[in-house]
C-alpha positions as a Python dict, from the first residue, in 0.01 Angstrom:
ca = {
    (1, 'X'): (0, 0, 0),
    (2, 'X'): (-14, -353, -128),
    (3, 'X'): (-135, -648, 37),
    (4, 'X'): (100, -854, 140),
    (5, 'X'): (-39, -1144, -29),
    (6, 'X'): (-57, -956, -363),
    (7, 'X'): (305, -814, -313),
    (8, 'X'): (409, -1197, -245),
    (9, 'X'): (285, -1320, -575),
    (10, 'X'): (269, -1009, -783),
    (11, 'X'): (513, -1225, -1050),
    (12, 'X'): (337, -1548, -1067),
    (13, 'X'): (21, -1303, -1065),
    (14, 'X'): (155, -1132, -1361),
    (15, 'X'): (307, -1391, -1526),
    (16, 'X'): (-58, -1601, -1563),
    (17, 'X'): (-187, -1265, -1714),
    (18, 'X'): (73, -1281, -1934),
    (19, 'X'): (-9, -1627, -2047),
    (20, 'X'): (-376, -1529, -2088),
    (21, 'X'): (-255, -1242, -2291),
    (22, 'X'): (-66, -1394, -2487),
    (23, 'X'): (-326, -1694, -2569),
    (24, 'X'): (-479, -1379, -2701),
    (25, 'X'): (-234, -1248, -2916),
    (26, 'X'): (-178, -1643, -3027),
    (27, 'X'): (-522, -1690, -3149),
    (28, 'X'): (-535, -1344, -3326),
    (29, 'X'): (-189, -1418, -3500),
    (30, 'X'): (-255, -1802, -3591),
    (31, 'X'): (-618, -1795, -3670),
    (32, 'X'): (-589, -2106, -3881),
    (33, 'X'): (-491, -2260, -3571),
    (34, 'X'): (-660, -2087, -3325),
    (35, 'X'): (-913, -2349, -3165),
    (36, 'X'): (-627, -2537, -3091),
    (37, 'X'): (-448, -2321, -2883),
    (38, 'X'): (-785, -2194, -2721),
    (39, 'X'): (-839, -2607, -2631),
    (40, 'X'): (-490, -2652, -2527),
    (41, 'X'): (-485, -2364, -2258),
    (42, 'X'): (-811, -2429, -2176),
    (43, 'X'): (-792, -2781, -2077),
    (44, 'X'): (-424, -2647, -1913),
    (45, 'X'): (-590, -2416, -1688),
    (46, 'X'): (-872, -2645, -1588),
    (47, 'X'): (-668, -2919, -1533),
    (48, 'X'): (-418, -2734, -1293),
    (49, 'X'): (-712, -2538, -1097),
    (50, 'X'): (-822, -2907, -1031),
    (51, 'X'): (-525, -3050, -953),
    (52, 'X'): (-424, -2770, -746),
    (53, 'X'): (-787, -2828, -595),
    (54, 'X'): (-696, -3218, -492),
    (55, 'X'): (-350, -3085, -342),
    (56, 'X'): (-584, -2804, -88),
    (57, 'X'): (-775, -3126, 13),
    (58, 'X'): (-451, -3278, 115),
    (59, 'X'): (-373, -3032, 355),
    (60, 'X'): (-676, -2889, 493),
    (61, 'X'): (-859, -2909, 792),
    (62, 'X'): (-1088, -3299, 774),
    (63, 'X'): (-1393, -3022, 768),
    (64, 'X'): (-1300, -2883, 438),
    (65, 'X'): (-1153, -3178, 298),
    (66, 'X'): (-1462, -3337, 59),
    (67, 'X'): (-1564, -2933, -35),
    (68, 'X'): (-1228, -2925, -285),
    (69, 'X'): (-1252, -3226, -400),
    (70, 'X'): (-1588, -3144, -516),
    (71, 'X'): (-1434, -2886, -634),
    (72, 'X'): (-1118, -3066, -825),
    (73, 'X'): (-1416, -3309, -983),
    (74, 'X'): (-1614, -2989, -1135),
    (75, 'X'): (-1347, -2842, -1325),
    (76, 'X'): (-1235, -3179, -1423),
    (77, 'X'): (-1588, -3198, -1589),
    (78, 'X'): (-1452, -2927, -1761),
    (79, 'X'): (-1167, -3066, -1896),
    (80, 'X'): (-1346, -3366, -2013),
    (81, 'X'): (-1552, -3134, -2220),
    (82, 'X'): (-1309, -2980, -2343),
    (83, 'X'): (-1170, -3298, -2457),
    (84, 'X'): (-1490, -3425, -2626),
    (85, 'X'): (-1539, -3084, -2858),
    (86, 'X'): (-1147, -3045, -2910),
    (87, 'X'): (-1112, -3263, -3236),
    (88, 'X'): (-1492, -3160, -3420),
    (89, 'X'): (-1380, -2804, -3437),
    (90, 'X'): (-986, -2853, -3489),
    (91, 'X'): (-1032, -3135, -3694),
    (92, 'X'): (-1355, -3118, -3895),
    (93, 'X'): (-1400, -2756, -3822),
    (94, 'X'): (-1760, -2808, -3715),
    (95, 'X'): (-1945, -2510, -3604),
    (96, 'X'): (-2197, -2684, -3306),
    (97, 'X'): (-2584, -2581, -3368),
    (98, 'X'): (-2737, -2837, -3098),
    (99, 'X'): (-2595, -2973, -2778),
    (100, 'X'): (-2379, -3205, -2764),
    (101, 'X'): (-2216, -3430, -2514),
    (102, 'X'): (-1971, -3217, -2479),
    (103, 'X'): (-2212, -2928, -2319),
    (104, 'X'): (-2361, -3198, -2063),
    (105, 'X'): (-2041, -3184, -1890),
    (106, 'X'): (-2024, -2832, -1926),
    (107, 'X'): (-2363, -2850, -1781),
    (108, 'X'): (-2273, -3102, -1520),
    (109, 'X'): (-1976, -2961, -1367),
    (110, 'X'): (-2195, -2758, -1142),
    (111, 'X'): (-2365, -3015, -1009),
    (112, 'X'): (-2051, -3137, -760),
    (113, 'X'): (-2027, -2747, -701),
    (114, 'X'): (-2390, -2727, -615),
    (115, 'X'): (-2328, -3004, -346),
    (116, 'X'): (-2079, -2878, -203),
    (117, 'X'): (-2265, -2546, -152),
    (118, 'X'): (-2489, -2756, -3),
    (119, 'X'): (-2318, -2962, 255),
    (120, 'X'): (-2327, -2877, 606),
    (121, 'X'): (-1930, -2693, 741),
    (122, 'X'): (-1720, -2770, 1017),
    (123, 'X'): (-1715, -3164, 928),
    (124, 'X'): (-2089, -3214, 1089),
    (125, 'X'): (-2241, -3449, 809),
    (126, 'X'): (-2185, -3850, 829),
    (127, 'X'): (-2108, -4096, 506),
    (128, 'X'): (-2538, -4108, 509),
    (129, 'X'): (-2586, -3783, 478),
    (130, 'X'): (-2334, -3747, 199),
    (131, 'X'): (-2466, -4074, 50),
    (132, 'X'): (-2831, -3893, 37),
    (133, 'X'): (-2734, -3593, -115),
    (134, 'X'): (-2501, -3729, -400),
    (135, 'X'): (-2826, -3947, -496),
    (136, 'X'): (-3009, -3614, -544),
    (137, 'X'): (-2683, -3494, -764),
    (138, 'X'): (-2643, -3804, -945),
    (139, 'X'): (-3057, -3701, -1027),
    (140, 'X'): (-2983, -3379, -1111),
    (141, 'X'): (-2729, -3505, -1389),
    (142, 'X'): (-2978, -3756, -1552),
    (143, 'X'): (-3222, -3447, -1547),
    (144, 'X'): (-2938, -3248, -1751),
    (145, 'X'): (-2936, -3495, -1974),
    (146, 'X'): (-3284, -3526, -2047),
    (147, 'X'): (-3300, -3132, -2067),
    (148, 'X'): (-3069, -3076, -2312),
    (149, 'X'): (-3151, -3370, -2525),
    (150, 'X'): (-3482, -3495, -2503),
    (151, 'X'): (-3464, -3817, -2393),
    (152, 'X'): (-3351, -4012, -2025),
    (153, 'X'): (-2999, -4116, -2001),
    (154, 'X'): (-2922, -4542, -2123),
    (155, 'X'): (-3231, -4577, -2306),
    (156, 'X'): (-3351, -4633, -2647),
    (157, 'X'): (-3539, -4330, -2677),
    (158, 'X'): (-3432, -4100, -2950),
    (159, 'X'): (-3258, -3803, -2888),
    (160, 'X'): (-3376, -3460, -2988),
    (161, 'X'): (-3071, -3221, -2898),
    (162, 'X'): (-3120, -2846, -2775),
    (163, 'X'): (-3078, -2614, -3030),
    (164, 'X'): (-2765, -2380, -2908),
    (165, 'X'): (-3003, -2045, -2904),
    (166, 'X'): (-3209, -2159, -2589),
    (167, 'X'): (-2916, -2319, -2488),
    (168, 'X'): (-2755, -2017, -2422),
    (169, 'X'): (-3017, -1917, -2179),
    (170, 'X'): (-3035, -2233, -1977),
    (171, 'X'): (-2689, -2196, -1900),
    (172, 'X'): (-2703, -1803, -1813),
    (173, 'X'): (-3027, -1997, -1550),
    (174, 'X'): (-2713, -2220, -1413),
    (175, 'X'): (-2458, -1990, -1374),
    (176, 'X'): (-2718, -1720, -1150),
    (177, 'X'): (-2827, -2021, -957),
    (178, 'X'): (-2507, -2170, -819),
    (179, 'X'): (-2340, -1742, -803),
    (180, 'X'): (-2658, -1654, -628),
    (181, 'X'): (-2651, -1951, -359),
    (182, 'X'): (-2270, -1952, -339),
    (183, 'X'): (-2295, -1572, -201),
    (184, 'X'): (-2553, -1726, 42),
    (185, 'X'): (-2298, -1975, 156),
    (186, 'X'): (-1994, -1748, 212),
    (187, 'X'): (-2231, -1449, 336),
    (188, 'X'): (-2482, -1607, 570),
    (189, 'X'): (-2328, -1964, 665),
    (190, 'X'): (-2000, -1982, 676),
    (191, 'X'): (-1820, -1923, 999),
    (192, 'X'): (-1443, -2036, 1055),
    (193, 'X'): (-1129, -1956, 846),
    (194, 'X'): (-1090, -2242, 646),
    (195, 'X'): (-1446, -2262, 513),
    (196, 'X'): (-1483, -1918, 451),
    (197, 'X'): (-1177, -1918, 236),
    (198, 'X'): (-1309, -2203, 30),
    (199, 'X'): (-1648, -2054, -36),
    (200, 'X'): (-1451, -1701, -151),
    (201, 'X'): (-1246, -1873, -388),
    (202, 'X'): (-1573, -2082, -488),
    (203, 'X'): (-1760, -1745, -513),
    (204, 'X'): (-1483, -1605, -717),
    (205, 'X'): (-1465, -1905, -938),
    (206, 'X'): (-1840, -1917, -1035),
    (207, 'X'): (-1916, -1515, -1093),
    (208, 'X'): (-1590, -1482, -1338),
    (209, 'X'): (-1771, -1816, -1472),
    (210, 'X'): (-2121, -1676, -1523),
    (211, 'X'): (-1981, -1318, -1668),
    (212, 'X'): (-1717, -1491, -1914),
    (213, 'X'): (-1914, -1731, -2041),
    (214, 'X'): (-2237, -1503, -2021),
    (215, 'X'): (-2008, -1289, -2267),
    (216, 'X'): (-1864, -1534, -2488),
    (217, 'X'): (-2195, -1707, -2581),
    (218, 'X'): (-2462, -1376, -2635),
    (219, 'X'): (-2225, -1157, -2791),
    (220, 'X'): (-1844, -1396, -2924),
    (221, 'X'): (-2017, -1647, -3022),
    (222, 'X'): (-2309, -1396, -3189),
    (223, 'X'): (-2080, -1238, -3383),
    (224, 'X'): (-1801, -1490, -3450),
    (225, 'X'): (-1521, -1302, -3260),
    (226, 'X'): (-1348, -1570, -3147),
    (227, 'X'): (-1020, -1537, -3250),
    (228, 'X'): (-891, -1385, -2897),
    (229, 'X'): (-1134, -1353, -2724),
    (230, 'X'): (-1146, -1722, -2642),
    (231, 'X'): (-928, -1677, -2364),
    (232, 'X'): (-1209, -1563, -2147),
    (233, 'X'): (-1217, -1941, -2123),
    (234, 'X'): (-943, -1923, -1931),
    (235, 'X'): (-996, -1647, -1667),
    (236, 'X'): (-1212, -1844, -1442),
    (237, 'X'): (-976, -2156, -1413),
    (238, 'X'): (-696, -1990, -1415),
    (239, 'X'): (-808, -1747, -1126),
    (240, 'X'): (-931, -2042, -911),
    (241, 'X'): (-580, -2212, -952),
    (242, 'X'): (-440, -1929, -844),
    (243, 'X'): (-599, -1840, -546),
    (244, 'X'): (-541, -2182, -442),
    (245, 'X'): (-202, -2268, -527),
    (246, 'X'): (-84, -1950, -402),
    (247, 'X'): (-243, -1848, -66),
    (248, 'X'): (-137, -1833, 228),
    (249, 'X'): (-123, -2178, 416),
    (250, 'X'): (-231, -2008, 763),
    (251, 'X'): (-554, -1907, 634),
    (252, 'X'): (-732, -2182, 505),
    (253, 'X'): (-532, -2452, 757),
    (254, 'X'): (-578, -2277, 1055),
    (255, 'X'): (-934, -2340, 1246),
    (256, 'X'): (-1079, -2014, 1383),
    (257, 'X'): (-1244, -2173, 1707),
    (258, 'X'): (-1363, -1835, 1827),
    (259, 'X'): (-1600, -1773, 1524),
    (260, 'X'): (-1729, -2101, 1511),
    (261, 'X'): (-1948, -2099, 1819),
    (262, 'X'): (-2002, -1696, 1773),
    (263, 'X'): (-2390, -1641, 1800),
    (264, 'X'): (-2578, -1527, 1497),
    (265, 'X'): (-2899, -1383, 1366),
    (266, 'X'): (-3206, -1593, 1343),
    (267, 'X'): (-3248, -1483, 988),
    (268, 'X'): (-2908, -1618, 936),
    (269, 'X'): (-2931, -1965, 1081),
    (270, 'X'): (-3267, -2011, 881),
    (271, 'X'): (-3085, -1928, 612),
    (272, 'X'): (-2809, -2158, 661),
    (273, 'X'): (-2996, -2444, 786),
    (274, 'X'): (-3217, -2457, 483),
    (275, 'X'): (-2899, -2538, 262),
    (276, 'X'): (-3021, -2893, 186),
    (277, 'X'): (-3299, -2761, 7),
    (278, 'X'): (-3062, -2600, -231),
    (279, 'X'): (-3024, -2946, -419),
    (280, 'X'): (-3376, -3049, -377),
    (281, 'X'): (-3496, -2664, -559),
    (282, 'X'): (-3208, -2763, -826),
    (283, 'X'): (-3374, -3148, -884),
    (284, 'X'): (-3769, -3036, -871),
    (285, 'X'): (-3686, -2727, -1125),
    (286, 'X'): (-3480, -2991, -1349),
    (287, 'X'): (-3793, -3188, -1299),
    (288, 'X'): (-3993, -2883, -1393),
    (289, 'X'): (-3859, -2836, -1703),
    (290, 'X'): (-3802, -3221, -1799),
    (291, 'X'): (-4210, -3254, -1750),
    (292, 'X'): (-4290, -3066, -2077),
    (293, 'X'): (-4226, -3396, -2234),
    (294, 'X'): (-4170, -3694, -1955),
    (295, 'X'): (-4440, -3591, -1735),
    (296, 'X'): (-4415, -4004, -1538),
    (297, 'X'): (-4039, -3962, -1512),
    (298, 'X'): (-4043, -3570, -1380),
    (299, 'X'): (-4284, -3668, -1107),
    (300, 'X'): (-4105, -3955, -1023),
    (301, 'X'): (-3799, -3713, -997),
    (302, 'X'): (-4002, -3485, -785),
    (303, 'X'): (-4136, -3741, -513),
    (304, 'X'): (-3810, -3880, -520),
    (305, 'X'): (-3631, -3531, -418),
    (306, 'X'): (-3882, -3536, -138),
    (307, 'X'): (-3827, -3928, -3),
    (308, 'X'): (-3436, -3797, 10),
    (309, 'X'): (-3502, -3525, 180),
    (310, 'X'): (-3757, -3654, 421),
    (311, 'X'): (-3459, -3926, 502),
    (312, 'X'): (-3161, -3663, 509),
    (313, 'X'): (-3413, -3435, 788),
    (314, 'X'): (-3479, -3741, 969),
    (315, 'X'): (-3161, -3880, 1010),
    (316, 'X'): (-3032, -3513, 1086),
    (317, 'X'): (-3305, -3519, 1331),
    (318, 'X'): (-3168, -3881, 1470),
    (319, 'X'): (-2852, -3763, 1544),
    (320, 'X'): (-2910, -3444, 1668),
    (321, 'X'): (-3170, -3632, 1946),
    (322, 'X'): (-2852, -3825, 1965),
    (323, 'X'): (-2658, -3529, 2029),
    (324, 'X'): (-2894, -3381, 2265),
    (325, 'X'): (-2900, -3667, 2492),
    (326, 'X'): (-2497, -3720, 2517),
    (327, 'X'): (-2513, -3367, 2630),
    (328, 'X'): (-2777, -3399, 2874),
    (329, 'X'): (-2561, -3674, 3029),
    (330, 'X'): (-2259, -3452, 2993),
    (331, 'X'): (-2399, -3217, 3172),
    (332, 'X'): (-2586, -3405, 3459),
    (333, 'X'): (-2218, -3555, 3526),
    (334, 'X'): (-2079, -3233, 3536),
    (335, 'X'): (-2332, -3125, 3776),
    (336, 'X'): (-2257, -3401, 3984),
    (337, 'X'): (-1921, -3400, 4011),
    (338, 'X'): (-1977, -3007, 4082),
    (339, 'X'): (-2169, -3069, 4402),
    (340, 'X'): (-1910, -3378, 4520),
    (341, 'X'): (-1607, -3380, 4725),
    (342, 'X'): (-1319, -3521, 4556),
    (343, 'X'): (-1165, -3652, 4859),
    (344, 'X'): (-1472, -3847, 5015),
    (345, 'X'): (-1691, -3879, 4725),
    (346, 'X'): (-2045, -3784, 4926),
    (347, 'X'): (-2183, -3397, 4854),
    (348, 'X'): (-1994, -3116, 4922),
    (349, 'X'): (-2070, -2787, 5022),
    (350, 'X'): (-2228, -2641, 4730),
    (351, 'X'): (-2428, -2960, 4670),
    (352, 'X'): (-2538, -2976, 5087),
    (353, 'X'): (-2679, -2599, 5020),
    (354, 'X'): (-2927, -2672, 4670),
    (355, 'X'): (-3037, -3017, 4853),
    (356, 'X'): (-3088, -2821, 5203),
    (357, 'X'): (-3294, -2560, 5056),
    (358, 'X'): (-3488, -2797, 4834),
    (359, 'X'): (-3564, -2973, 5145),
    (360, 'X'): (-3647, -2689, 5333),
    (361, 'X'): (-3884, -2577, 5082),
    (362, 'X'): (-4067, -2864, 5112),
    (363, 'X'): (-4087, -2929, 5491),
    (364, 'X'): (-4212, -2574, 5483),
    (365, 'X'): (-4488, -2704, 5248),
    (366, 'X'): (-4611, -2994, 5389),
    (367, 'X'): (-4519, -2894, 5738),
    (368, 'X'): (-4322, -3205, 5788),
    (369, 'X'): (-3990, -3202, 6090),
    (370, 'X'): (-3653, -3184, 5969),
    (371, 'X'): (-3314, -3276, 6173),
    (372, 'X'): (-2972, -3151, 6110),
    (373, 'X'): (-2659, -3311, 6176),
    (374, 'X'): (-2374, -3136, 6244),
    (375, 'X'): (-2008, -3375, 6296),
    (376, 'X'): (-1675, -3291, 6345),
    (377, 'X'): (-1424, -3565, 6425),
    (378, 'X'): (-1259, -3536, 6713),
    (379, 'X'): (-883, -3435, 6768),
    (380, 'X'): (-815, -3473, 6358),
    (381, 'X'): (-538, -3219, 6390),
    (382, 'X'): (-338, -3454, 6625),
    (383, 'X'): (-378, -3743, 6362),
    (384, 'X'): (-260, -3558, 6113),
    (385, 'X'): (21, -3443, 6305),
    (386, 'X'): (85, -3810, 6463),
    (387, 'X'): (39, -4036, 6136),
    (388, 'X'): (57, -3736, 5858),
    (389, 'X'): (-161, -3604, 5618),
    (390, 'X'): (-217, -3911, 5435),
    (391, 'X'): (-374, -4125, 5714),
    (392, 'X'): (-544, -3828, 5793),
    (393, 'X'): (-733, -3825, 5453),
    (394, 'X'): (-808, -4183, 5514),
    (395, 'X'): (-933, -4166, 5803),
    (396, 'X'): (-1185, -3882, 5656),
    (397, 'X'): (-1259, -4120, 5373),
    (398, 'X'): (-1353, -4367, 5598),
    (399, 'X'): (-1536, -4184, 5870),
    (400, 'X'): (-1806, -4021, 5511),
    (401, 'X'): (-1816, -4437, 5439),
    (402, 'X'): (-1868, -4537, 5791),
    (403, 'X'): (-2156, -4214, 5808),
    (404, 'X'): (-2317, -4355, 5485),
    (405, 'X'): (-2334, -4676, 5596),
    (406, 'X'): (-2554, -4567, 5894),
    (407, 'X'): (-2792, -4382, 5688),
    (408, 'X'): (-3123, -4585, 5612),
    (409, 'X'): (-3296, -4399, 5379),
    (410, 'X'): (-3177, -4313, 4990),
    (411, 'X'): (-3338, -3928, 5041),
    (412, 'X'): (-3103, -3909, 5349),
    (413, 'X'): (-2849, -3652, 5262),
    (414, 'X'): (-2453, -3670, 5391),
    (415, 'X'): (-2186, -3386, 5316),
    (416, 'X'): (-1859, -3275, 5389),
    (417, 'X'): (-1972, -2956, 5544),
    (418, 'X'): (-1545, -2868, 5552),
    (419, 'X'): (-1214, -2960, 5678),
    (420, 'X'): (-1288, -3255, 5903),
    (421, 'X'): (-1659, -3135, 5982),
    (422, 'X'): (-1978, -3345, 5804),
    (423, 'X'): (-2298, -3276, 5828),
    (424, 'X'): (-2658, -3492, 5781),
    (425, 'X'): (-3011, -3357, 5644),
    (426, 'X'): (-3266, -3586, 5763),
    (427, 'X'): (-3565, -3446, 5562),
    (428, 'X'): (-3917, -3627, 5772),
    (429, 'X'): (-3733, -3658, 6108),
    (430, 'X'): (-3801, -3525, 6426),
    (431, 'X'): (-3574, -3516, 6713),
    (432, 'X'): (-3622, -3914, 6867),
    (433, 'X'): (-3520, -3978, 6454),
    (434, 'X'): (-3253, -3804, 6476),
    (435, 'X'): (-3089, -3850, 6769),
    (436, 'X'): (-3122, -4258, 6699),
    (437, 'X'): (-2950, -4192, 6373),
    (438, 'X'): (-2698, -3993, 6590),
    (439, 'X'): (-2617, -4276, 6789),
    (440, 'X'): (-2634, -4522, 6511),
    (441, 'X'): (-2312, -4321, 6364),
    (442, 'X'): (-2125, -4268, 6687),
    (443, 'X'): (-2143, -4626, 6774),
    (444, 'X'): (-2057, -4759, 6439),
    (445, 'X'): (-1731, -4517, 6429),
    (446, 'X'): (-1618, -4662, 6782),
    (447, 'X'): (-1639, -5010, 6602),
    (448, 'X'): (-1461, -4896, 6293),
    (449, 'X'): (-1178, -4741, 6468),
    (450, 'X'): (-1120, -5009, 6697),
    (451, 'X'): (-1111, -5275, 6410),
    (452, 'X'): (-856, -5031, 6221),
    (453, 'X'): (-630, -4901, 6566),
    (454, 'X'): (-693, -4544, 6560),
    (455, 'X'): (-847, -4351, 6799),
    (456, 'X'): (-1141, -4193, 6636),
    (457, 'X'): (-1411, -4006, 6769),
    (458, 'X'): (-1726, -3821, 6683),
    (459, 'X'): (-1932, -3514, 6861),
    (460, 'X'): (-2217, -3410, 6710),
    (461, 'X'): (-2450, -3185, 6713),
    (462, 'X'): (-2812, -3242, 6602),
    (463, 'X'): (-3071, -2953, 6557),
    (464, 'X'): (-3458, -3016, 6465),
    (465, 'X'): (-3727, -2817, 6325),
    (466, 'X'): (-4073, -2961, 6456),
    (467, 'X'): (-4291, -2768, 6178),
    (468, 'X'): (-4349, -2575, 6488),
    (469, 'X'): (-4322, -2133, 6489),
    (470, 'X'): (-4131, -1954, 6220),
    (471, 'X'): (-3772, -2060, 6154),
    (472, 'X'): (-3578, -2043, 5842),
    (473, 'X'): (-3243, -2247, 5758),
    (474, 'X'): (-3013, -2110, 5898),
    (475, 'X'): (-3146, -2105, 6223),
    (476, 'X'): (-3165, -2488, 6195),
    (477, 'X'): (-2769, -2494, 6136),
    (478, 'X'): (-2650, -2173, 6392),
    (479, 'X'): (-2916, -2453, 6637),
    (480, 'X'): (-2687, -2741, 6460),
    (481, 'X'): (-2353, -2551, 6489),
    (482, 'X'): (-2424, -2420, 6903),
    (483, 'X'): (-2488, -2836, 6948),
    (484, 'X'): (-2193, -2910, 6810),
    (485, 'X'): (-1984, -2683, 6986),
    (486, 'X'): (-2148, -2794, 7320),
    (487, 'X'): (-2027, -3151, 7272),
    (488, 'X'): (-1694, -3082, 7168),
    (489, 'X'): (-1699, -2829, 7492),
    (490, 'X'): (-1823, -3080, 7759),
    (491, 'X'): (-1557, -3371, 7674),
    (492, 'X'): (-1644, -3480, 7314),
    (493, 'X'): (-1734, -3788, 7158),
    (494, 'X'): (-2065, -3739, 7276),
    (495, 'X'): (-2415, -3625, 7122),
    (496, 'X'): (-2629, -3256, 7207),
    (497, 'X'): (-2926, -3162, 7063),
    (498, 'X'): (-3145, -2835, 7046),
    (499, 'X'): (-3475, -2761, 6877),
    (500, 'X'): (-3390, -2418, 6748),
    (501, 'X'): (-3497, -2293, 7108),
    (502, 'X'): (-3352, -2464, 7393),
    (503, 'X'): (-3040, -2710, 7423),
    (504, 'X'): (-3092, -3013, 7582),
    (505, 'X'): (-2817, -3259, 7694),
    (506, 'X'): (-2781, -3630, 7585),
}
């Protein structure tokens, strides 16, 4: 059974193979005029697979976006090459010996591939970080200069062009480099739809690249058979046009979210993380090679590819610290919104329970007292049902302000223990602290709720641990909770206390 994408565009997929075919047949029949028609459908193909390249940037995901046009400027390289040798061999039928300006581009086209191999996915790098590594490509295409003629780029040096036979070899070097690190990309670092999709059509590209050319230059161009066989010129452009004029939108539009964050190997993200040294290997082995004869300028090349670097990893570094500390923020405001009550704003349960047994902890430690307060208000079902729900949650807004208020201390701890019940964590209090604080809050709601009309009343129940005999928390609170009960039991609006032990009156 077909794919469905191949059964989709089996016609326009046959009907390119039929031009390549016939640019075959074409060069076989007209030989007189056959590097013509090899420039002409060369310089087609590359010029659609980058204009079809430019269109893919138009309506792809932002991360994606400056990986084609990288792309679209390689094979437009291409076609500017193919421009510059056109008229020597159809005009003046020169057979090339040397390099020529024509094969710098040839040579150069890679080097916008080879950054975008080497550009972080999923939109993560900045303008700087862009900026940095086109400096190191912009390097890397002086140093192709200088390789394949001898002398540094807009200078009066003389050039001494490379003859085509080691030539051949530099660019069989060029091709493995870029196939070999392109696998890497699409293999080991490439995790959402979109990205992946531009790496396979990348990977594609290059390997029919390397073997056609490979092919064409040891053994065509050995043997003068070019008549036909120069469309294996075209297979690599034209294959690259295809697969992205006519793929499915869906894939490379839509963003897989679920693979992006998917965990990986530590092999893996080593691998992927050391993609910015991709460009620096390609600049020092330029470099390498350039030395032979500009020893000054190579090593200037070389500490240069490190200063970049160094700056790329630092400001990396920056923003990830950056990155780090938004989410530490993030986080600790999550956390804190965790542990409060919407309605009142002070600690809720959850966030009463980590502070109480932090505190507990502690007074265990340093054998230090510590007081509970337990507080419900008193008759909050009949305000509800007498001024409705809404006063209701006023009047528990204002009884946790009312409560704060009272407290002295920062370290003093208020909650809405739940419904219309609060409770207080004196941490360094005994009972006399305590019970003041106690009476400091029952006094200031009477005020309060005379000022505002309503009828508001606390009873509370207050429960202290003396660093006396084994307890544990929650005898502290059942002590808390038993107070509590016996002041809303003997009339209300009053205070009881009880030290874990005994229950005393007040």
């Amino acid at each position: 059974m077909k794919h469905p994408w191949f059964r989709g565009h089996y016609a326009l997929i046959s009907i390119s193979a039929g031009v390549i075919c016939a640019h075959a047949v074409l060069n076989t029949i007209f030989q007189s005029h056959g590097f013509a028609i090899s420039y002409l459908l060369w310089s087609f193909w590359s010029l659609l697979a980058a204009l079809a390249c430019l269109g893919r940037a138009l309506h792809c995901p932002h991360s994606i976006r400056t990986h084609w046009r990288l792309a679209a400027a390689s094979l437009f390289f291409i076609f500017i090459a193919a421009a510059i040798e056109a008229p020597a061999e159809i005009f003046f039928k020169a057979v090339p010996t040397v390099a020529s300006i024509g094969d710098f581009f040839f040579f150069a086209s890679f080097v916008p591939i080879l950054l975008a191999i080497t550009l972080p996915d999923e939109g993560t790098f900045g303008r700087s970080t862009f900026l940095l590594d086109s400096f190191q490509a912009a390097a890397c295409t002086c140093l192709a200069y200088t390789v394949l003629f001898g002398a540094f780029p807009f200078t009066s040096e003389p050039a001494k062009a490379m003859p085509y036979a080691p030539l051949e070899f530099v660019y069989d070097a060029e091709y493995l480099f870029v196939v070999l690190l392109a696998a890497l990309r699409l293999l080991l670092g490439t995790r959402n739809q979109s990205d992946r999709y531009f790496f396979r059509g990348l990977l594609l590209y290059t390997a029919l690249y390397a073997v056609c050319s490979g092919f064409y230059n040891h053994y065509v161009g050995k043997y003068s058979l070019t008549n036909g066989m120069d469309a294996l010129n075209d297979i690599p452009s034209a294959a690259l046009a295809l697969a992205t004029i006519f793929a499915p939108a869906a894939v490379p539009l839509g963003e897989d979210i679920s693979s992006r964050h998917a965990s990986r190997p530590p092999l893996v993200s080593l691998i992927d993380n050391a993609r910015p040294v991709f460009l620096s290997l390609a600049l020092i082995g330029l470099s390498a090679v350039v030395a032979l004869r500009h020893f000054v300028i190579a090593f200037a090349f070389i500490v240069g590819a490190f200063v970049l670097y160094s700056l790329r990893a630092s400001l990396l570094q920056s923003k990830l610290e950056h990155a780090q500390m938004a989410l530490e923020q993030s986080n600790s405001r999550l956390s804190e919104i965790a542990h409060l009550d919407s309605l009142t704003g002070v600690s809720n349960r959850r966030g009463f329970d980590q502070i109480f047994a932090i505190e507990w902890g502690r007074a265990q430690r340093t054998h230090q007292p510590i007081s509970l307060l337990l507080i419900d208000v008193d008759q909050f079902k009949h305000i509800n049902d007498t001024y409705g729900h809404p006063a209701g949650d006023e009047c528990l807004r204002n009884t946790a302000r009312v409560l704060s208020a009272a407290l002295d201390r920062p370290a003093d701890l208020i909650a809405r223990y739940g419904g219309d019940e609060f409770a207080i964590l004196l941490a360094e209090t005994g009972s006399l602290g305590a019970s003041t604080v106690a009476g400091r809050m029952r006094s200031a709601i009477v005020n309060d709720a005379a000022q505002a009309s309503l009828p508001i009343t606390l009873s509370i129940g207050v429960s202290t641990w003396n660093a006396e005999g084994e307890a544990d928390p929650d005898q502290l609170i059942r002590a808390a909770d038993r107070a509590l009960y016996a002041a809303k039991h003997n009339g209300r609006d009053r205070i009881e206390l009880s030290d874990l032990h005994s229950l005393k009156v007040k």
